[in-house]
Steps between C-alpha positions, in 0.01 A plus 500: 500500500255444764679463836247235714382701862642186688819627384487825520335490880866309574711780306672670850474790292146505480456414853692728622334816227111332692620542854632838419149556360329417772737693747449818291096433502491500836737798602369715278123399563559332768688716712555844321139565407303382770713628791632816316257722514420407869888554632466865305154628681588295839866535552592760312211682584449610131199570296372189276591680185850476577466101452426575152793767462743280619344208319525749145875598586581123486320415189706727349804429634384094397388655131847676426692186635281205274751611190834469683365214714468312135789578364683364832309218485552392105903627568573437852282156521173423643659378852685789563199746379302217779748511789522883496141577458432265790735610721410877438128424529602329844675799666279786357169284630666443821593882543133622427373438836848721652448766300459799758355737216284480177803627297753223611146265431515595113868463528437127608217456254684611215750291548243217530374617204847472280560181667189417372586569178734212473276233664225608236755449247751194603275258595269542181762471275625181733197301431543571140811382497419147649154447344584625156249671241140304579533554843111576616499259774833639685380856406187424674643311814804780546191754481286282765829518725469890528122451544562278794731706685277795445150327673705337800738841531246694645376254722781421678624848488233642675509198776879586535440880521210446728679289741831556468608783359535692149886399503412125486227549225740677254783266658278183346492684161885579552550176575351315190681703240860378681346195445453579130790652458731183655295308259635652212 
């Protein structure tokens, strides 16, 4: 049965799986990869190639964690799997700019990463669930939502950092995934 977008685009469920979407597009491109690599060589006082260590060491940590993060997700539910990815991603992205080393910074990152691994998996499976099996149109809007957040992320990161401070960039990004998560 084909489930009409004016519907679906009403489902709370579906809402709720976009703006967690577009929160995760823009911390993770947003925030994490745009300011990342300039906290490690500028506070931290790191070589670049660290960025890309530390950035490695959470893609595996996000890798190991997709299989588990399912399996919560189909048991558990999809707003539980939601809520705790959120809130996770919103205290690991608010710790990155703290982090007084590079390890505790892969610490932080990984478990961005894992966190991760439950927003990549909860809200997918959420827009499924309220726009059925010929779903193209909410596939392609929930996948615009990420986009979104991942052109405007950097943008306003980089204002914040520049004129602020690294804190309130990564507090934006921290921010937004609460959001998501109280959505759920």
């Amino acid at each position: 049965e084909v489930v009409p977008f004016r519907t679906v685009v009403r489902d709370t469920r579906y809402q709720a799986a976009c703006f967690s979407n577009l929160a995760q597009g823009w911390t993770s491109f947003g925030v994490r990869s745009s300011l990342i690599p300039v906290l490690v060589v500028d506070v931290l006082h790191r070589p670049a190639s660290w960025t890309g260590i530390a950035f490695a060491c959470a893609a595996v940590a996000q890798t190991v964690a997709v299989g588990p993060a399912g399996r919560f997700t189909d048991t558990v539910g999809r707003r539980p799997a939601m809520i705790l990815g959120g809130t996770v991603a919103a205290v690991s992205i608010m710790a990155v700019p703290f982090a007084p080393n590079i390890w505790l910074l892969i610490v932080v990152l990984c478990l961005y990463g894992i966190a991760s691994a439950f927003l990549g998996t909860a809200p997918a499976a959420a827009v499924g669930d309220a726009a059925g099996h010929r779903s193209g149109t909410a596939v392609a809007v929930f996948s615009m939502c990420s986009d979104i957040g991942a052109i405007i992320g950097p943008l306003v990161a980089g204002l914040l950092a520049d004129t602020l401070s690294y804190p309130a960039a990564f507090g934006v990004g921290a921010a937004l995934m609460l959001v998501a998560a109280g959505l759920s």
